[in-house]
MMTF fields as JSON, N, C-alpha, C and O atoms, coordinates in Angstrom:
{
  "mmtfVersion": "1.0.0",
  "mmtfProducer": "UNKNOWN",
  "numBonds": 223,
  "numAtoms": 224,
  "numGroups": 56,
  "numChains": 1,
  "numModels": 1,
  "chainsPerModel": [1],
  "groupsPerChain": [56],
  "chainIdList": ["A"],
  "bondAtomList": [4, 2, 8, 6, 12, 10, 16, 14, 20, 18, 24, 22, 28, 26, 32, 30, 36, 34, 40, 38, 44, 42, 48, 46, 52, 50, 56, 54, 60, 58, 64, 62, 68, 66, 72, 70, 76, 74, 80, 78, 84, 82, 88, 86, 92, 90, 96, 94, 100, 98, 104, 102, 108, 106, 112, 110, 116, 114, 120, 118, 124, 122, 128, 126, 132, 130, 136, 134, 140, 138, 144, 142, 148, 146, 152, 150, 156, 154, 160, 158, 164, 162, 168, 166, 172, 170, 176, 174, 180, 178, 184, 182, 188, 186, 192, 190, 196, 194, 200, 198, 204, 202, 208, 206, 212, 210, 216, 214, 220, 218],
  "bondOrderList": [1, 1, 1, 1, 1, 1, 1, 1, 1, 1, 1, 1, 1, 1, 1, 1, 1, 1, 1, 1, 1, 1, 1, 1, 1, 1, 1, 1, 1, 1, 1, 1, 1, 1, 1, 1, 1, 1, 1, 1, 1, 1, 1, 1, 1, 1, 1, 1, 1, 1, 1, 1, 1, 1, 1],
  "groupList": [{"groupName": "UNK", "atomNameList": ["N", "CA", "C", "O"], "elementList": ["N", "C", "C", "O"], "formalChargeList": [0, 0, 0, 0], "bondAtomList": [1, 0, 2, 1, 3, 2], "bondOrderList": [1, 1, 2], "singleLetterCode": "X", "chemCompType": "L-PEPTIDE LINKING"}],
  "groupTypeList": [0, 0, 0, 0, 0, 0, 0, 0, 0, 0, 0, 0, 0, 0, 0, 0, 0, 0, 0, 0, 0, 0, 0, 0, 0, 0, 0, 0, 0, 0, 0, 0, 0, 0, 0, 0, 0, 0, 0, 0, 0, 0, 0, 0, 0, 0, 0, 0, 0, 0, 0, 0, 0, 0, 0, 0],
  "groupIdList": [1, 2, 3, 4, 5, 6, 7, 8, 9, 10, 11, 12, 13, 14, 15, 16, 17, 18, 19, 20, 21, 22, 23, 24, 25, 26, 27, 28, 29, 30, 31, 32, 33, 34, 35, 36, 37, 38, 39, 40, 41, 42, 43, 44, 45, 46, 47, 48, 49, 50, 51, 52, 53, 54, 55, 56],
  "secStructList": [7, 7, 2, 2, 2, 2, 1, 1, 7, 7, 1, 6, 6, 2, 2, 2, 2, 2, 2, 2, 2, 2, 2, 2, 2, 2, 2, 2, 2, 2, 2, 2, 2, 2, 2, 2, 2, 2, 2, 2, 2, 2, 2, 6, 2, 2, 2, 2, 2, 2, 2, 2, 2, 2, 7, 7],
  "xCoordList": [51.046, 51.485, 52.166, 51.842, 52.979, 53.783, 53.885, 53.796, 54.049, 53.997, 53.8, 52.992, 55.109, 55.985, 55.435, 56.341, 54.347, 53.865, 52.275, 51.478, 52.054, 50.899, 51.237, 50.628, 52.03, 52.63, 53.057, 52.825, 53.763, 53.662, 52.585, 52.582, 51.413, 50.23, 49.618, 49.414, 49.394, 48.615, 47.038, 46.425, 46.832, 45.661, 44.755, 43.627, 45.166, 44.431, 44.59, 44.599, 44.726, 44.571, 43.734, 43.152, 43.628, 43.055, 41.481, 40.499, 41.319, 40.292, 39.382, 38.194, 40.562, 40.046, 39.342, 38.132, 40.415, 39.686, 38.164, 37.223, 38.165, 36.602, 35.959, 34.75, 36.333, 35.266, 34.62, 33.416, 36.035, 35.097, 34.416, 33.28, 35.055, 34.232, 32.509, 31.632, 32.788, 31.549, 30.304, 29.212, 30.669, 30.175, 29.825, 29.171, 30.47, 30.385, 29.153, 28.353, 29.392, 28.092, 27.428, 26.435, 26.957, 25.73, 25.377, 24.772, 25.938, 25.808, 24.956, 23.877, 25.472, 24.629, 23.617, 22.555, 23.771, 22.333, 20.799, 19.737, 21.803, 20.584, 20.2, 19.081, 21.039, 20.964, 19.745, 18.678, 20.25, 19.613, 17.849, 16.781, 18.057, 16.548, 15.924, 14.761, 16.499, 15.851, 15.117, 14.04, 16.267, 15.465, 14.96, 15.433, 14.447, 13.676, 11.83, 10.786, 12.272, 11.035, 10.484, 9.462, 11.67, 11.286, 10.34, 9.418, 11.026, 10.263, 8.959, 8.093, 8.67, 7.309, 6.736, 5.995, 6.941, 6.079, 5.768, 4.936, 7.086, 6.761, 5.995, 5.311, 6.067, 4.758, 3.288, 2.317, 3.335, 2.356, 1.561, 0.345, 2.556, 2.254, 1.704, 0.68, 2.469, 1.728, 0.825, 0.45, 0.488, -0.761, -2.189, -3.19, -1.425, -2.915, -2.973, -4.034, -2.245, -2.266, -3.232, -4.263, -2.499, -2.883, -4.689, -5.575, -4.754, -6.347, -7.25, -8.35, -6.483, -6.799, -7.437, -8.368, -6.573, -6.54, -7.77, -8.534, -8.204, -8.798, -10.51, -11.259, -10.862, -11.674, -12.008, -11.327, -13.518, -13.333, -13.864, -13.845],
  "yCoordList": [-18.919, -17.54, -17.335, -18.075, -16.498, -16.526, -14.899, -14.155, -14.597, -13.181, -11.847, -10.933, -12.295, -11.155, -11.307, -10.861, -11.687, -11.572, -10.934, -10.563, -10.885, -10.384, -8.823, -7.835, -8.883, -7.161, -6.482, -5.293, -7.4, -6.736, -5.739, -4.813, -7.197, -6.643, -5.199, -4.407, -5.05, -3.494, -3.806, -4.872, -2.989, -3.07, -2.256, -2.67, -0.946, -0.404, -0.752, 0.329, -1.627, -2.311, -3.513, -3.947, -4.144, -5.136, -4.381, -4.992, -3.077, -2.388, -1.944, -1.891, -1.72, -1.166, -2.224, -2.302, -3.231, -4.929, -5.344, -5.73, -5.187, -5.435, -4.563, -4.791, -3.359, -2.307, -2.419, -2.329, -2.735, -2.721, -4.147, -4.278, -5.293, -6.889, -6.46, -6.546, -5.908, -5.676, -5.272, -5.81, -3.952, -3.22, -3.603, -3.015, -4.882, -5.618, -6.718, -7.265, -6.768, -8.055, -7.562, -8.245, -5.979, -5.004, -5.307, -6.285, -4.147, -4.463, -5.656, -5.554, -6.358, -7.931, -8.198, -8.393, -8.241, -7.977, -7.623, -8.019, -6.298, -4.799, -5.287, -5.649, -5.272, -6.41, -7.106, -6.818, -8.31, -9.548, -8.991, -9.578, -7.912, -7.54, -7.176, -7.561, -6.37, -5.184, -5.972, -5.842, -6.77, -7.821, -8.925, -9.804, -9.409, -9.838, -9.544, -10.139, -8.162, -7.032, -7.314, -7.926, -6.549, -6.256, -7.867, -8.008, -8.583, -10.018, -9.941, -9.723, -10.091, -10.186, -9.195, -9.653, -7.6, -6.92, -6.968, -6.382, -8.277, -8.577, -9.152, -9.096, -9.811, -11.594, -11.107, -11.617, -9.7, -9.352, -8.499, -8.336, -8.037, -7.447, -8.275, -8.039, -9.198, -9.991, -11.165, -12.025, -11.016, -12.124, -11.562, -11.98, -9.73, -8.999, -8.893, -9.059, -8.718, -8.981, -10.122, -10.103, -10.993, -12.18, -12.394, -12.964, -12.026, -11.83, -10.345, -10.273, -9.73, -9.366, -9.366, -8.705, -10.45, -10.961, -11.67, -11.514, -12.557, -13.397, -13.121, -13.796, -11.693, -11.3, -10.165, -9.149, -10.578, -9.499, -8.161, -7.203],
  "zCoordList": [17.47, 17.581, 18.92, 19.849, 19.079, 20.484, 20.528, 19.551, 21.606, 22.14, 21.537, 21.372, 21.28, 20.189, 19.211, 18.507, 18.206, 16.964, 17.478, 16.616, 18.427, 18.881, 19.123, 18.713, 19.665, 20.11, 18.747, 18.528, 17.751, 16.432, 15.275, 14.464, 16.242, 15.206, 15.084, 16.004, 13.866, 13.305, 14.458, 14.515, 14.965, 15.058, 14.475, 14.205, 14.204, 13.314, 12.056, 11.468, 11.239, 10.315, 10.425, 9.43, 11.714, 11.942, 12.137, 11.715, 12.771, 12.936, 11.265, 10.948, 10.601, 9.061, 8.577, 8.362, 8.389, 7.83, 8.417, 7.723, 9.692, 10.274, 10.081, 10.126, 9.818, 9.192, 8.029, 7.79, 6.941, 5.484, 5.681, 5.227, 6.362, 6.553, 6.26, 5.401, 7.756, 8.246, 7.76, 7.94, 6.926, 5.4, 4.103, 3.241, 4.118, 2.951, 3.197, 2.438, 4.613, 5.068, 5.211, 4.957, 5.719, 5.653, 4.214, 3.776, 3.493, 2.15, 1.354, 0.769, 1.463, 1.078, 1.611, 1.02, 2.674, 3.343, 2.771, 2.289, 3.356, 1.98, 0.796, 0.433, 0.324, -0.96, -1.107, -1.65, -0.355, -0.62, 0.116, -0.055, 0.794, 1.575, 0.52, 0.401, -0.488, -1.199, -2.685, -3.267, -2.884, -3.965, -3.301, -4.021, -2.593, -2.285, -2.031, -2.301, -1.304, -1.372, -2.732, -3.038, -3.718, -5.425, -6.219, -7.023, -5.603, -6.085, -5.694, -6.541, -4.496, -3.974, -4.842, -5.712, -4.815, -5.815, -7.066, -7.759, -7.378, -8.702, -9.106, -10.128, -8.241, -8.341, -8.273, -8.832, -7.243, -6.917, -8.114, -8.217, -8.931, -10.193, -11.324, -11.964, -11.461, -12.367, -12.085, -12.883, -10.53, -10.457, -10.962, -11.543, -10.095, -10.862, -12.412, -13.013, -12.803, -14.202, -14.835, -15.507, -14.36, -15.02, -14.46, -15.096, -13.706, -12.948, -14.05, -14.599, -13.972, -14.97, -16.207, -16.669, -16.736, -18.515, -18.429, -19.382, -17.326, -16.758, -17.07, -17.776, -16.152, -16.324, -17.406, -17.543, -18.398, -19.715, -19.271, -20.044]
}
Protein backbone atom coordinates (compact mmCIF):
# COMPACT_ATOMS: atom_id res chain seq x y z
CA UNK A 1 0.00 0.00 0.00
CA UNK A 2 1.60 3.44 -0.58
CA UNK A 3 0.43 6.74 0.73
CA UNK A 4 -2.11 7.85 -1.31
CA UNK A 5 -4.34 4.70 -0.87
CA UNK A 6 -4.21 5.25 2.81
CA UNK A 7 -5.41 8.92 2.59
CA UNK A 8 -8.14 7.51 0.28
CA UNK A 9 -9.50 5.27 2.82
CA UNK A 10 -13.25 5.50 4.24
CA UNK A 11 -12.70 5.46 7.66
CA UNK A 12 -15.95 5.64 8.68
CA UNK A 13 -16.68 2.67 6.86
CA UNK A 14 -13.75 1.05 8.16
CA UNK A 15 -15.34 2.19 11.67
CA UNK A 16 -18.94 0.61 10.61
CA UNK A 17 -17.19 -2.78 9.49
CA UNK A 18 -15.52 -3.10 13.08
CA UNK A 19 -18.65 -2.27 14.58
CA UNK A 20 -20.97 -4.80 13.11
CA UNK A 21 -17.39 -7.35 13.28
CA UNK A 22 -17.40 -6.78 16.63
CA UNK A 23 -21.30 -7.45 17.28
CA UNK A 24 -21.29 -10.39 15.50
CA UNK A 25 -18.38 -11.82 17.78
CA UNK A 26 -20.43 -10.54 20.84
CA UNK A 27 -23.24 -12.20 19.48
CA UNK A 28 -21.70 -15.68 19.22
CA UNK A 29 -20.37 -15.44 22.15
CA UNK A 30 -23.79 -14.93 23.91
CA UNK A 31 -24.65 -17.55 21.98
CA UNK A 32 -22.38 -20.06 22.53
CA UNK A 33 -22.65 -18.85 26.62
CA UNK A 34 -26.33 -19.23 26.68
CA UNK A 35 -26.45 -22.79 25.24
CA UNK A 36 -24.09 -23.97 27.00
CA UNK A 37 -25.76 -22.78 30.38
CA UNK A 38 -29.11 -24.53 28.70
CA UNK A 39 -27.04 -27.89 28.40
CA UNK A 40 -25.83 -28.12 31.81
CA UNK A 41 -29.57 -27.60 32.95
CA UNK A 42 -30.33 -30.09 30.76
CA UNK A 43 -28.21 -32.80 31.92
CA UNK A 44 -29.10 -31.58 35.17
CA UNK A 45 -32.74 -32.29 34.39
CA UNK A 46 -32.53 -35.50 33.34
CA UNK A 47 -30.01 -36.94 35.78
CA UNK A 48 -32.77 -36.09 38.27
CA UNK A 49 -35.03 -37.75 36.34
CA UNK A 50 -33.42 -40.64 35.76
CA UNK A 51 -32.66 -40.78 39.74
CA UNK A 52 -35.87 -40.54 39.92
CA UNK A 53 -37.18 -43.57 37.85
CA UNK A 54 -34.53 -45.19 39.95
CA UNK A 55 -36.07 -44.87 43.17
CA UNK A 56 -39.91 -46.43 43.69
Amino acid sequence: MDAGSLANLDWGAVALVAIIGGGLVWGLFFFLRQNRADLDSLQETLASDRDNEKTP
